[in-house]
DSSP file (Angstrom, degrees, kcal/mol; ACC not computed):
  #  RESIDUE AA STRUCTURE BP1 BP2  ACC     N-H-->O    O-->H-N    N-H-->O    O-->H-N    TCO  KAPPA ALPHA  PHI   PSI    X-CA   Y-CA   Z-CA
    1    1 A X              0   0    0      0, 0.0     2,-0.3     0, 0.0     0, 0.0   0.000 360.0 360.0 360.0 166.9    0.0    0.0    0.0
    2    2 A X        -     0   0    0      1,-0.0     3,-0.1     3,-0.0     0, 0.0  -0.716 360.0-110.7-115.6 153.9    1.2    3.5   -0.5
    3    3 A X        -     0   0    0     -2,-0.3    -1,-0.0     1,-0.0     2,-0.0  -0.538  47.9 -79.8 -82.1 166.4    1.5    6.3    2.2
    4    4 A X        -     0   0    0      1,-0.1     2,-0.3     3,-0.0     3,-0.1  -0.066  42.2-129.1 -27.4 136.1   -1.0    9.5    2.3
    5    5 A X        -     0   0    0      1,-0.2    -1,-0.1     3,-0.1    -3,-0.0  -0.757  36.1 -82.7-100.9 172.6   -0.4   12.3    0.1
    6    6 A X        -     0   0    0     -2,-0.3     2,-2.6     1,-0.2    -1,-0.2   0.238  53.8 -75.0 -39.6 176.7   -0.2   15.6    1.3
    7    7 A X  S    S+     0   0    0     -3,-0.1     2,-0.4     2,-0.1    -1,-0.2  -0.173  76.7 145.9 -79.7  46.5   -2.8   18.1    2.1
    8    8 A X        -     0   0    0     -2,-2.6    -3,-0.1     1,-0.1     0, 0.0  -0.593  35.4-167.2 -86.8 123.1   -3.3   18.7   -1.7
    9    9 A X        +     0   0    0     -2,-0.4     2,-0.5     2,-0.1    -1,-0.1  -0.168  47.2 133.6-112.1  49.9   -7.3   19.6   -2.6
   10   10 A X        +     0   0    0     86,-0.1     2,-0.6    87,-0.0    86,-0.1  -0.878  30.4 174.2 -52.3  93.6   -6.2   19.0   -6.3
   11   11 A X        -     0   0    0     -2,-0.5    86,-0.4    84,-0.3     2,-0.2  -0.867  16.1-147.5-121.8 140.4   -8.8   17.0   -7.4
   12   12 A X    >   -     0   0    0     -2,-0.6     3,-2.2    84,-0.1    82,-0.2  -0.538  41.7 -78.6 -91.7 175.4   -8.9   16.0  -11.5
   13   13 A X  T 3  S+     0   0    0      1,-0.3    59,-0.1    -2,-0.2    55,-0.1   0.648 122.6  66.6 -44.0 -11.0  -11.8   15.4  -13.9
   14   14 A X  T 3  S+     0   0    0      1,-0.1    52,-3.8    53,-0.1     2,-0.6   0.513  87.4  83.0 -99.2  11.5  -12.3   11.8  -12.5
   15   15 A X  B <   -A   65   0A   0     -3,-2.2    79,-1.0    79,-0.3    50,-0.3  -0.936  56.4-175.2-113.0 115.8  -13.4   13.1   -9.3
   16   16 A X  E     -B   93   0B   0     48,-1.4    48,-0.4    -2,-0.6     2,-0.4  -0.291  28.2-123.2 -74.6-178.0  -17.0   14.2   -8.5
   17   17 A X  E     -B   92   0B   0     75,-4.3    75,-1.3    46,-0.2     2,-0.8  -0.996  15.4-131.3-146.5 155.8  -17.6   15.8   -5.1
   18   18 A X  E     +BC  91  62B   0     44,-1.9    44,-1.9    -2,-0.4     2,-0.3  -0.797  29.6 163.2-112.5  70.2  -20.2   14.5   -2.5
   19   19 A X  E     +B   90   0B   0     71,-1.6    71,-1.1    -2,-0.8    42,-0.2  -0.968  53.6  40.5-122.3 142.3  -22.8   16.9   -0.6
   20   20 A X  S    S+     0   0    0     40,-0.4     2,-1.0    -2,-0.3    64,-0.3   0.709  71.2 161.8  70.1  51.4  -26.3   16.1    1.5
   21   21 A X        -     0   0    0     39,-0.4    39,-0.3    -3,-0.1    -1,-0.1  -0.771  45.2-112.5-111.0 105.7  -24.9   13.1    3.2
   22   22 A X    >   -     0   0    0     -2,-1.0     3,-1.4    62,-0.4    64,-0.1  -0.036  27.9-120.6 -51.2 122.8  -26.7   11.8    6.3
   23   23 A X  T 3  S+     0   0    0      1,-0.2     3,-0.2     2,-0.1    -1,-0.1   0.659 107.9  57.5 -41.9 -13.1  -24.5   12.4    9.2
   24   24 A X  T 3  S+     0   0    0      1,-0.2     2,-1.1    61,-0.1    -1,-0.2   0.965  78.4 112.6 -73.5 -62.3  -24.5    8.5    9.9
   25   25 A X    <   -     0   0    0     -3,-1.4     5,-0.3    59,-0.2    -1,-0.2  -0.514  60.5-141.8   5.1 -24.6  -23.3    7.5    6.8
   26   26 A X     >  -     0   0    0     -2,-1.1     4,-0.6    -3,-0.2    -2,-0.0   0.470  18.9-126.4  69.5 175.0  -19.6    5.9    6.5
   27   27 A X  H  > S+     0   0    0      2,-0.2     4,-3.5     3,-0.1     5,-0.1   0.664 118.2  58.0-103.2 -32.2  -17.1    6.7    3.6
   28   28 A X  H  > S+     0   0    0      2,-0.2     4,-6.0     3,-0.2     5,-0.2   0.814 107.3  46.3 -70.3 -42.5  -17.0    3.0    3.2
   29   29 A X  H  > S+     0   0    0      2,-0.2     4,-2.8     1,-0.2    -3,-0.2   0.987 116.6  47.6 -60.3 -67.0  -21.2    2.9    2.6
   30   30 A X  H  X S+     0   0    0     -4,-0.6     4,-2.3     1,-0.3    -2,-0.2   0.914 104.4  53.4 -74.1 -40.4  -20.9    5.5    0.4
   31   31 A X  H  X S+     0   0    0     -4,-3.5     4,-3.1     1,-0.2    -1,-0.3   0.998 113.0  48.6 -64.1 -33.3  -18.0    4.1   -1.6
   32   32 A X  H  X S+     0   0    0     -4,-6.0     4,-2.3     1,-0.2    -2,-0.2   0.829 104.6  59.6 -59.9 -10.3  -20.3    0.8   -2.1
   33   33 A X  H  X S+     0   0    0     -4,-2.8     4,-0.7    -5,-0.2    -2,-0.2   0.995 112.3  36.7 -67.1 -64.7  -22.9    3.0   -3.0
   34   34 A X  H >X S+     0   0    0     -4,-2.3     3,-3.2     2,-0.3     4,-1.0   0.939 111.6  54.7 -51.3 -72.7  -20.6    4.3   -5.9
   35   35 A X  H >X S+     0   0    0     -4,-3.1     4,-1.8     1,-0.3     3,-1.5   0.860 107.8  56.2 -42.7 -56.2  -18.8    0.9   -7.0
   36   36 A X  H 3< S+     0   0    0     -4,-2.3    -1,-0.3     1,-0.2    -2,-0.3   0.708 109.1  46.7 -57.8  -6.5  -22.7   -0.7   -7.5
   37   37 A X  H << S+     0   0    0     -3,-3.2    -1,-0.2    -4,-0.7    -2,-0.2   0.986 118.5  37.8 -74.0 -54.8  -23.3    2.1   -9.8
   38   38 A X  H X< S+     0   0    0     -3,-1.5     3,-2.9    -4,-1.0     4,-0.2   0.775  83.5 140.2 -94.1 -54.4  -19.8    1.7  -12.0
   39   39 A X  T 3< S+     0   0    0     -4,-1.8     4,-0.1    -5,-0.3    -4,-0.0   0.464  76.9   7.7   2.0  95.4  -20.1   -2.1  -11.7
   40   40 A X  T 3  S+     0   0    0      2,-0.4    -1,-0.3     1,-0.0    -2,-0.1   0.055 129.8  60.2 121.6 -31.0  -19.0   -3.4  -15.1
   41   41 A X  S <  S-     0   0    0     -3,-2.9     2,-0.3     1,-0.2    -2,-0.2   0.525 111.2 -43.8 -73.6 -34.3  -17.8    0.1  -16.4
   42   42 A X        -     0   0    0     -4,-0.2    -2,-0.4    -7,-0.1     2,-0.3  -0.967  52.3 -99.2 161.8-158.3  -14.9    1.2  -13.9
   43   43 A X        -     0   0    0     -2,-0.3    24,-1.2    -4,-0.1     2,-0.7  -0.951  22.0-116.5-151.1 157.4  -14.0    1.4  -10.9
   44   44 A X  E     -D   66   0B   0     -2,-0.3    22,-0.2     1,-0.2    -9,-0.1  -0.919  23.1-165.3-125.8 132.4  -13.7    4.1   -8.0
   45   45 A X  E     -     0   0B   0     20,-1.7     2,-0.2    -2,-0.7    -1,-0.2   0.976  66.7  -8.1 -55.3 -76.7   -9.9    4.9   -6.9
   46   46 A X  E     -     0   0B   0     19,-0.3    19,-0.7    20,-0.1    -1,-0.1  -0.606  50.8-163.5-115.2 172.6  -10.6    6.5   -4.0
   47   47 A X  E     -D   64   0B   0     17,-0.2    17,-0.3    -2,-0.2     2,-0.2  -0.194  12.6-173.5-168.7  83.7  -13.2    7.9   -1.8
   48   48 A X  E     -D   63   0B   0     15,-1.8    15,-1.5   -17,-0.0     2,-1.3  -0.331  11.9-152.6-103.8 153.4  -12.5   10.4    1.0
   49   49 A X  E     +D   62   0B   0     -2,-0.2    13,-0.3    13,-0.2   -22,-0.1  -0.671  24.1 177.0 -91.9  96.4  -15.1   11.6    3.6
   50   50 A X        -     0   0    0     11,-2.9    10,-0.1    -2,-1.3    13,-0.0  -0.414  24.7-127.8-103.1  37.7  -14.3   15.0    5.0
   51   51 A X        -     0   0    0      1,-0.2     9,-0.3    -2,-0.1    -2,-0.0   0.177  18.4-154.8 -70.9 110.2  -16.0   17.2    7.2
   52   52 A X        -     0   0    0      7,-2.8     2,-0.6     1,-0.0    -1,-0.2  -0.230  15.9-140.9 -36.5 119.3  -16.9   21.4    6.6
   53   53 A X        +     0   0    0      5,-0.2     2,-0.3    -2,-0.0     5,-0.2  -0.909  39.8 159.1-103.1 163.6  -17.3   23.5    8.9
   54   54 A X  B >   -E   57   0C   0      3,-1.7     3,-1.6    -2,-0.6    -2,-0.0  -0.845  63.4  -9.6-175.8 108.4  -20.4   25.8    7.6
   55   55 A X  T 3  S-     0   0    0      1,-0.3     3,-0.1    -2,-0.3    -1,-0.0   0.921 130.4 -53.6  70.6  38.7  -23.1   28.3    9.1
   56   56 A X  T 3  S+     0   0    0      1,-0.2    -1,-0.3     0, 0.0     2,-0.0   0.195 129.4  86.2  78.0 -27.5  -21.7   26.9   12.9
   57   57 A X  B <  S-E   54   0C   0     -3,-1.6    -3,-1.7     0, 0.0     2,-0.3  -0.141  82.7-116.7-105.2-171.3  -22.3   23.4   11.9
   58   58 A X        -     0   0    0     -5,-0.2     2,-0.3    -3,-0.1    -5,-0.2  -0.969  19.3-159.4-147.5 146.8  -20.1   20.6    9.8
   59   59 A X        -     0   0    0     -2,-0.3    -7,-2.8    -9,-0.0     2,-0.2  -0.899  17.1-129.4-119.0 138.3  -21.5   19.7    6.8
   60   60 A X        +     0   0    0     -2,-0.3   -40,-0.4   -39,-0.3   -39,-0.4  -0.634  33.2 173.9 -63.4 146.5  -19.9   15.9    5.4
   61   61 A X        -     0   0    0     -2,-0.2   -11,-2.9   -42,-0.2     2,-0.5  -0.956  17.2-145.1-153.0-170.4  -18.9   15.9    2.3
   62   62 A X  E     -CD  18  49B   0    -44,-1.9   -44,-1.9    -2,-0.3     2,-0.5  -0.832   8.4-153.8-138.0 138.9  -17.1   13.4    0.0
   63   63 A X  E     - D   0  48B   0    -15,-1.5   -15,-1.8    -2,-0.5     2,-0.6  -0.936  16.6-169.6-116.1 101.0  -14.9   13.4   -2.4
   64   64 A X  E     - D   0  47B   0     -2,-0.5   -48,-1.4   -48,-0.4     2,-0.6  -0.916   3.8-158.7-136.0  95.5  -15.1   10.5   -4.7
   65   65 A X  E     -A   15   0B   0    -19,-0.7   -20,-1.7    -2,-0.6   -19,-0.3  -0.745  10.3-160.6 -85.7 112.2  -12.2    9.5   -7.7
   66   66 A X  E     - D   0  44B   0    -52,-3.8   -22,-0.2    -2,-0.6   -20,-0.1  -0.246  31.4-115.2 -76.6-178.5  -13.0    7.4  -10.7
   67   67 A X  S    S+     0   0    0    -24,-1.2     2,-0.2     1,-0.3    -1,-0.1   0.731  97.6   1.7 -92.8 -18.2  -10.9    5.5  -12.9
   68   68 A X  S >> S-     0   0    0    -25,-0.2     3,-2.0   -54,-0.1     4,-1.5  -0.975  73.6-110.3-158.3 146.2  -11.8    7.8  -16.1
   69   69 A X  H >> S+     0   0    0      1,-0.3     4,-2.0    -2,-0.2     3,-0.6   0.842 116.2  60.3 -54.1 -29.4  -14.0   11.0  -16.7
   70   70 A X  H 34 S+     0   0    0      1,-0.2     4,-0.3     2,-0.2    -1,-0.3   0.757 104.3  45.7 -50.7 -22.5  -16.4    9.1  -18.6
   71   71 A X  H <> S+     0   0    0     -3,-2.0     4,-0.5     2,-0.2    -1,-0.2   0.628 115.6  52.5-106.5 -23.4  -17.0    7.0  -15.7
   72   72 A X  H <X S+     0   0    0     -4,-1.5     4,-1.7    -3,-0.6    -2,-0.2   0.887 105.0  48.8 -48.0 -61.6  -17.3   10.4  -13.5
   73   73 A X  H  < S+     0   0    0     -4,-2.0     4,-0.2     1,-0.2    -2,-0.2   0.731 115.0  48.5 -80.4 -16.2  -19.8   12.4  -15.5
   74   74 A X  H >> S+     0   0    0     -4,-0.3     4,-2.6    -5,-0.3     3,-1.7   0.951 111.1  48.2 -87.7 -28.5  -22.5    8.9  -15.6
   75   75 A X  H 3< S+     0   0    0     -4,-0.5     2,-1.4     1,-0.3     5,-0.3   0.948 110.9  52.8 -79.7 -67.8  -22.2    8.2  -11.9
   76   76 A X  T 3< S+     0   0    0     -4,-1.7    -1,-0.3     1,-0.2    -2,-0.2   0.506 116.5  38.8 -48.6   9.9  -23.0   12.0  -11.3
   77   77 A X  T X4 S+     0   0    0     -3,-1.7     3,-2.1    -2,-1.4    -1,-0.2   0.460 116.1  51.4-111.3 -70.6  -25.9   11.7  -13.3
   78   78 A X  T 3< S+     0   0    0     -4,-2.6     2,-0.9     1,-0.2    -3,-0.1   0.423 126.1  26.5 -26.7-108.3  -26.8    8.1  -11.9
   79   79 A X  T 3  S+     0   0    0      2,-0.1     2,-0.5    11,-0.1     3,-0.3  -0.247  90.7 109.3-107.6  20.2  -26.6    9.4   -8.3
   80   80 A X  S <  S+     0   0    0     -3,-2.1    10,-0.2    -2,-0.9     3,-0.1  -0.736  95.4  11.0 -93.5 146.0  -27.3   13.2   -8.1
   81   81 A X  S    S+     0   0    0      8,-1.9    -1,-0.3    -2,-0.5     9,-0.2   0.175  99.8 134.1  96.4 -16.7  -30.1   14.1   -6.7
   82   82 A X        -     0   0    0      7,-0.3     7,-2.6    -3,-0.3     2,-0.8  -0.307  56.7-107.7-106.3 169.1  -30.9   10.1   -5.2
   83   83 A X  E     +F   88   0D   0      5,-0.2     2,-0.6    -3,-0.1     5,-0.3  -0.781  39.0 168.6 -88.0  97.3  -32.0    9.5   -1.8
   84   84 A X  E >  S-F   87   0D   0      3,-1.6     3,-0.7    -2,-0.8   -62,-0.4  -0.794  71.8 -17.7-128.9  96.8  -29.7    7.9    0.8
   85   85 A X  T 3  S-     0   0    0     -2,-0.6    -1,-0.2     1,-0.2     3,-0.1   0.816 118.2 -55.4 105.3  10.4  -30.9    8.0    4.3
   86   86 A X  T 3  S+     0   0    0      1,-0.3     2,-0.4    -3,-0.2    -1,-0.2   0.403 123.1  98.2  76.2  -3.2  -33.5   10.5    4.4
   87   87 A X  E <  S-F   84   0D   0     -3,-0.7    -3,-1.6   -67,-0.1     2,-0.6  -0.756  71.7-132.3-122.6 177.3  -31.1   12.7    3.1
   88   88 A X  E     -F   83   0D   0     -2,-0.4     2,-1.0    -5,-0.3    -6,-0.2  -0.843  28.0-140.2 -98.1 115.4  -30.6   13.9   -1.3
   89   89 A X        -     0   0    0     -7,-2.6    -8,-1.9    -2,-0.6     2,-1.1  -0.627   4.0-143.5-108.2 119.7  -27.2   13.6   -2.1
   90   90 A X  E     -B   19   0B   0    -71,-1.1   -71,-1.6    -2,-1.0     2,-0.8  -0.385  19.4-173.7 -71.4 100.5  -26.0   16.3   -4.3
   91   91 A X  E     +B   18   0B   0     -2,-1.1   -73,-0.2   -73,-0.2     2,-0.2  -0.650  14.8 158.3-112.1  98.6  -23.2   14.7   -6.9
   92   92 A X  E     -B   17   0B   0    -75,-1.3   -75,-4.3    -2,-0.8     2,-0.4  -0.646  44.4-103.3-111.4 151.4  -21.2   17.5   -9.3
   93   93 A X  E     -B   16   0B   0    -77,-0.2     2,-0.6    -2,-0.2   -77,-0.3  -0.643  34.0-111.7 -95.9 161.6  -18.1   17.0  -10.9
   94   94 A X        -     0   0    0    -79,-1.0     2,-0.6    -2,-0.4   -79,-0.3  -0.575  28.7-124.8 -90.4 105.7  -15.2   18.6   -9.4
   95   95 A X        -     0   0    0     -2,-0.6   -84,-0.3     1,-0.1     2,-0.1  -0.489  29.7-127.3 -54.3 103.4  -13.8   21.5  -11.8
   96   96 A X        -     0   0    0     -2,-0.6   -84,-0.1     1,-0.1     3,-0.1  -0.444  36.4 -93.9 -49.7 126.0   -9.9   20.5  -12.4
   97   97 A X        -     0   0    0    -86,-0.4     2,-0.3    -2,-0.1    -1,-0.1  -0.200  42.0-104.9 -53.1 143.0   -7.4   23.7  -11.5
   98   98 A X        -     0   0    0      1,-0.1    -1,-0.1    -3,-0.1    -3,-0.0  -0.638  33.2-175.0 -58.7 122.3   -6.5   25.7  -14.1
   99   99 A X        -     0   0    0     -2,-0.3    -1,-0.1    -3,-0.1    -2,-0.1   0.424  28.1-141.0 -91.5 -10.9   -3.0   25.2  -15.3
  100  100 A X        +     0   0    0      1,-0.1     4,-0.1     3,-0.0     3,-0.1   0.832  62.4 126.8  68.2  24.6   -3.1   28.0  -17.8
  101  101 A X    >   +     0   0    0      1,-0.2     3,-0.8     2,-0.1    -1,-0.1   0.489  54.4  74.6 -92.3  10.4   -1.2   26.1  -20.2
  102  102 A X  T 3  S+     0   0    0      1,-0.2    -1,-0.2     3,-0.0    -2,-0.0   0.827  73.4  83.3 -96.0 -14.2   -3.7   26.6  -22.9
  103  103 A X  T 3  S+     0   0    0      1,-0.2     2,-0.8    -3,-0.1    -1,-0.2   0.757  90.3  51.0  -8.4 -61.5   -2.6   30.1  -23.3
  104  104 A X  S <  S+     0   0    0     -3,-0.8     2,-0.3    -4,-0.1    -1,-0.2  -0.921  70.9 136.9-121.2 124.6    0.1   29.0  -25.6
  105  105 A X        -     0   0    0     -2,-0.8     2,-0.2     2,-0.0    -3,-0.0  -0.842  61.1-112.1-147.4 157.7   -1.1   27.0  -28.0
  106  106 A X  S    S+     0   0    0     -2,-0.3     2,-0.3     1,-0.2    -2,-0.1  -0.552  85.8 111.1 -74.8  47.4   -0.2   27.0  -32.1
  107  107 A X        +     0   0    0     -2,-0.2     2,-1.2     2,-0.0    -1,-0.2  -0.417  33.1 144.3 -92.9  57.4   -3.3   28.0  -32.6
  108  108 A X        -     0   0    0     -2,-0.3    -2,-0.0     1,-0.1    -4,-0.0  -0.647  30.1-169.8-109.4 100.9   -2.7   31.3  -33.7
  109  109 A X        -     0   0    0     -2,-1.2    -1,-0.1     1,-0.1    -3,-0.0   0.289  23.6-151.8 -81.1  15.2   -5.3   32.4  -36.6
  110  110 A X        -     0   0    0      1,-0.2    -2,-0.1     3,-0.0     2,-0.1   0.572  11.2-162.6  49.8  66.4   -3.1   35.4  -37.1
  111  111 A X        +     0   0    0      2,-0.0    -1,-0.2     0, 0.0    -2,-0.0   0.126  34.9 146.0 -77.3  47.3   -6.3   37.7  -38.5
  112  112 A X              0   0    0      1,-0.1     0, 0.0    -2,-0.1     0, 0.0   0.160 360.0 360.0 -32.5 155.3   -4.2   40.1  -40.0
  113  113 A X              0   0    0      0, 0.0    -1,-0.1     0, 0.0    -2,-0.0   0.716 360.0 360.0-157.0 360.0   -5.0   41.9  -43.0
């Protein structure tokens, strides 16, 4: 097994992220929730459970890596909005940091004239 990585919240396109989760819940529950969706399609790398704090309270939420963005964007359609627990679990995919490397690109349509 591999150690921890650092406190990096660098998350890439394979990752959705996790919100409305009844405070019982487990990270472990939730990742089986996820593999039976994927079942047959992919697989999920990881799946870490975090807590917020928010408005005085802490709010769970979960951070969830797939093996490819294709396999991202269906489970966050499958599983947005569905009911787990009494509570509606909100599943969006996780916007990748900007690396700003598309800046320089050959694509230069030089409209000159």
């Amino acid at each position: 097994g591999g150690g921890g990585g650092g406190g990096d919240d660098e998350w890439d396109a394979c990752t959705v992220r996790v919100t409305g989760i009844a405070a019982a819940l487990t990270a472990d529950e939730l990742r089986a929730l996820f593999e039976a969706e994927v079942r047959g399609v992919g697989s999920v790398r990881s799946c870490v459970l975090v807590t917020e704090r928010r408005h005085g309270g802490v709010t769970p939420t979960a951070y969830v890596t797939l093996d490819s963005d294709a396999v991202a964007g269906m489970v966050a359609v499958l599983l947005n909005k569905r009911d787990v627990r009494g509570r509606e679990l909100l599943v969006a995919r996780c916007a990748p940091r900007a690396h700003r490397s598309y800046d320089d690109d050959d694509d230069d349509d030089g409209g000159g004239g």
